[in-house]
C-alpha positions in Angstrom: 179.9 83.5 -15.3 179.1 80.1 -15.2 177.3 80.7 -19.1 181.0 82.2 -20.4 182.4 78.8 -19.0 180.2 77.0 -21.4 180.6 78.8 -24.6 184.5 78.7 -23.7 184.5 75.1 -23.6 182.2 74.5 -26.2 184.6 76.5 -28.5 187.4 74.7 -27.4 190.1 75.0 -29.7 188.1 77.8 -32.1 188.2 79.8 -28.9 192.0 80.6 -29.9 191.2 82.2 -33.2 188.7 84.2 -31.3 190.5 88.3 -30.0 187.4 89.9 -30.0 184.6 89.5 -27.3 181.9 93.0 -28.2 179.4 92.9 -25.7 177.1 95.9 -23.9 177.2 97.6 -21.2 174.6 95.5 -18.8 175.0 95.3 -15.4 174.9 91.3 -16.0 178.6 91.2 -17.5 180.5 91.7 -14.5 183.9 91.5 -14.1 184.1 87.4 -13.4 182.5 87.0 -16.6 185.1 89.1 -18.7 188.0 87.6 -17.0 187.1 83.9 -18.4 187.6 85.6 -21.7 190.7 87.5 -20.5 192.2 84.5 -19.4 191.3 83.4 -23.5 194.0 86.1 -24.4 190.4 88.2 -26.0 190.0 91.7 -25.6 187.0 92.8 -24.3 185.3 95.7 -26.3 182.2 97.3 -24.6 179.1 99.2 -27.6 179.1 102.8 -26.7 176.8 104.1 -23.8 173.9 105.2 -24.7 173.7 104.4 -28.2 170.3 102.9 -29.1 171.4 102.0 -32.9 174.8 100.8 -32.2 173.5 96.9 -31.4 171.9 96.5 -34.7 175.2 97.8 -36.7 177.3 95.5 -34.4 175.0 91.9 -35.7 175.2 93.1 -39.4 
């Protein structure tokens, strides 16, 4: 959580063109750290479960 509080205020005012947060499905990401980017007005859009390929589409 503490990480998310870093990159949000190291963005600082790019954080508001920011609606998209895609992230997987680790156990790491809990819900603490998605509500720092909820309270950022971002939706938080989770890769597909199970789908091995799907990472290397998303960084392209």
């Amino acid at each position: 959580m503490q990480q998310a509080r870093n990159l949000a205020t190291d963005l600082g005012t790019r954080m508001e063109s920011l609606r998209f947060l895609l992230r997987d499905r680790d156990g790491k990401y809990d819900q603490s750290f998605d509500a720092v980017f909820q309270s950022e007005e971002m939706e938080i859009l989770k890769s597909a479960p199970q789908a091995r390929r799907m990472n290397a589409h998303c960084e392209r």
